[in-house]
C-alpha positions as CSV (number, residue, x, y, z in Angstrom):
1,X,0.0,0.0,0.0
2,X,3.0,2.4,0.6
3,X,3.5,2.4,-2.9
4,X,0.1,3.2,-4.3
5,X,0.5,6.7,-5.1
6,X,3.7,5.6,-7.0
7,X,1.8,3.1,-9.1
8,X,-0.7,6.0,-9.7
9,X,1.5,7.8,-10.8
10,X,3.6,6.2,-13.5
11,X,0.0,4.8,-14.6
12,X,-0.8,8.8,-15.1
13,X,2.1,9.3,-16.8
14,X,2.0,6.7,-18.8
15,X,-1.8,7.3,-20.0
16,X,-0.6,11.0,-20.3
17,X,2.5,9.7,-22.4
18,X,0.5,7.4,-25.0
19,X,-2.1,10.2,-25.1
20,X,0.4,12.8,-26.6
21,X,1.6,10.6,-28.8
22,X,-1.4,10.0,-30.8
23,X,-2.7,13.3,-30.2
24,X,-3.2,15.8,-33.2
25,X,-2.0,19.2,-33.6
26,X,-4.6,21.0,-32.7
27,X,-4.6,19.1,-29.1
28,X,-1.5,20.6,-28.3
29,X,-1.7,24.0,-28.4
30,X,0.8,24.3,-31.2
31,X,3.6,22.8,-29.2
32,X,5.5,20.0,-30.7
33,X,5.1,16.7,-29.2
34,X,8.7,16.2,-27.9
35,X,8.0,19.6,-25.3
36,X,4.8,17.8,-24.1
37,X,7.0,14.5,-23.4
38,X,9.9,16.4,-21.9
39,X,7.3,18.0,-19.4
40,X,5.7,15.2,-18.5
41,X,9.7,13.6,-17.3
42,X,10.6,16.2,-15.5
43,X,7.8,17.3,-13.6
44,X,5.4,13.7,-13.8
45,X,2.3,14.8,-11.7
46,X,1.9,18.7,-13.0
47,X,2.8,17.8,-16.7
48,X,0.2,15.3,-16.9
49,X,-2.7,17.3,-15.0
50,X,-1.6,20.1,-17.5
51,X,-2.0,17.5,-20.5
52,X,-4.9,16.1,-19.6
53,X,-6.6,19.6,-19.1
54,X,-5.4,21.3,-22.5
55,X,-6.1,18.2,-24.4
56,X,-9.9,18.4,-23.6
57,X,-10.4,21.8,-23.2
58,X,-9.1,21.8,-27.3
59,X,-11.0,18.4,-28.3
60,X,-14.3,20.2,-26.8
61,X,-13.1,23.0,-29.1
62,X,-12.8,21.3,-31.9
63,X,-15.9,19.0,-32.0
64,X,-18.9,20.2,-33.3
65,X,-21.2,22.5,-31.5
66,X,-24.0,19.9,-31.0
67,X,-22.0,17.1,-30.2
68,X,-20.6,18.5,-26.9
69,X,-21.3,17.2,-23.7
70,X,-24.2,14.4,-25.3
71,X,-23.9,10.5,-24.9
72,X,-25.1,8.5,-28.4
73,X,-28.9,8.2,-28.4
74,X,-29.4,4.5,-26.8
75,X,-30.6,1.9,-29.1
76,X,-34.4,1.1,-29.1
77,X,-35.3,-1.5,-27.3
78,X,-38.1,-3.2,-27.9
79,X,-39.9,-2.9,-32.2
80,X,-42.4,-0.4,-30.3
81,X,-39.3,2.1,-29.1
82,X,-37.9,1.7,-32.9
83,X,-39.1,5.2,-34.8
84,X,-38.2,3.0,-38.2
85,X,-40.4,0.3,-37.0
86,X,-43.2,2.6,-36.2
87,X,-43.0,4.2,-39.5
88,X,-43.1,1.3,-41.7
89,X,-45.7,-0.1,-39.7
90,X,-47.8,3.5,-40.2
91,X,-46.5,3.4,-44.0
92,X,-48.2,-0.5,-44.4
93,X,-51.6,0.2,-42.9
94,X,-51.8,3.5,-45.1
95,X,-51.4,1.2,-48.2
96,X,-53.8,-1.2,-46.9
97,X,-56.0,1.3,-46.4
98,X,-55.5,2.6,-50.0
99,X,-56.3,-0.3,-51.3
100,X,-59.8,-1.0,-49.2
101,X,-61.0,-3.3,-46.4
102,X,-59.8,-7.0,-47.4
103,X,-61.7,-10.1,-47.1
104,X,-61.4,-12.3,-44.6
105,X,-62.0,-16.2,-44.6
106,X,-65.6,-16.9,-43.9
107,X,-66.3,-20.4,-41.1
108,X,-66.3,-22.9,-44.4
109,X,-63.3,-21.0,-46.2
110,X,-59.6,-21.8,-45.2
111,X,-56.7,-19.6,-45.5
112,X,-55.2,-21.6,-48.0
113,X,-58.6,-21.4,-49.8
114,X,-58.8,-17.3,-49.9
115,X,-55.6,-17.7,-51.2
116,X,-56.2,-19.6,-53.8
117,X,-59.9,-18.8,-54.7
118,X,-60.9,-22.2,-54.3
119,X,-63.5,-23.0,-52.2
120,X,-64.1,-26.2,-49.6
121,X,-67.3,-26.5,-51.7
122,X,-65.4,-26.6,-55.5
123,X,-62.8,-29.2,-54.3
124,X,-65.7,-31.6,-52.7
125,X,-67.3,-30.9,-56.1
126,X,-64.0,-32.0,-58.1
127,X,-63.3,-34.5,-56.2
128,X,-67.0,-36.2,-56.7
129,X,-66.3,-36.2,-60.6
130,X,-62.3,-37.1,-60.5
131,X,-62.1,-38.9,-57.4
132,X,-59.9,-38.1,-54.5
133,X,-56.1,-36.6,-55.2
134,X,-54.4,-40.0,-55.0
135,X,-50.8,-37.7,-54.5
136,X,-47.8,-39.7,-55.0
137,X,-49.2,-43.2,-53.9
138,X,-48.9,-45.9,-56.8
139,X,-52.0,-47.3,-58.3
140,X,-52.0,-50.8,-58.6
C-alpha cells in the first residue's frame, strides 16, 4: 500500500504519455510533441494534469457545436421504441387502407382457400367427378 500513489503515478504518466503521442495538432496547443513529453519527465504529476486539461479543453473545441457534452442516443429496445419500425408499420396500414377493407376467410373457407380462390365446396365438387387426389401413392 505504501506504494500506491507511485503506481498511480507512472500509470498517469503513462496514459498522459500514449495520449500525446497519438494526439493531433490541434490538441496541443501548437507545441510540438517532444516539449509535451519532456514535461511530463521532469515534472510527472503537474505535466500530466496540464496535458490532460489542455487536451480536452481543445478536443471540446474542436468537435462540433451539438455534439458536446451528449452520450449516443441509446438503441431502441423493444420494435415499439424503434421510430423506423413505427413508420413502416404506419406506411403498411396507409397502403392497406388505400387499397380498401380486405376479405377475410368466412367459417367454411380456409386460408389456404382465400388464397387460392378455391372453395371447400369446388374441391368436394372436383373430387365427386375425379375422385380423390391420389398424390404420389402408386395405383395398382
Amino acid at each position: 500500500m505504501d506504494n500506491l500513489g507511485a503506481i498511480l503515478l507512472i500509470g498517469l504518466v503513462v496514459y498522459s504519455g500514449v495520449d500525446v503521442l497519438r494526439s493531433d495538432k490541434d490538441e496541443r496547443i501548437g507545441l510540438p510533441r517532444w516539449v509535451w513529453v519532456v514535461l511530463l519527465v521532469l515534472v510527472p504529476l503537474v505535466g500530466s494534469i496540464v496535458w490532460i486539461a489542455v487536451s480536452r479543453t481543445q478536443r471540446a473545441r474542436t468537435q462540433p457545436a451539438d455534439a458536446v457534452g451528449r452520450a449516443m442516443a441509446p438503441a431502441p429496445v423493444a420494435p415499439d421504441d424503434d421510430p423506423e419500425f413505427l413508420w413502416m408499420l404506419d406506411e403498411k396500414r396507409r397502403q392497406a387502407a388505400q387499397r380498401g377493407p380486405r376479405r377475410t376467410a368466412t367459417s367454411d373457407e380456409s386460408v389456404e382457400d382465400r388464397a387460392t380462390g378455391v372453395s371447400d365446396a369446388d374441391r368436394d365438387a372436383e373430387n365427386r367427378e375425379t375422385g380423390p387426389d391420389t398424390g404420389d401413392r402408386p395405383r395398382g
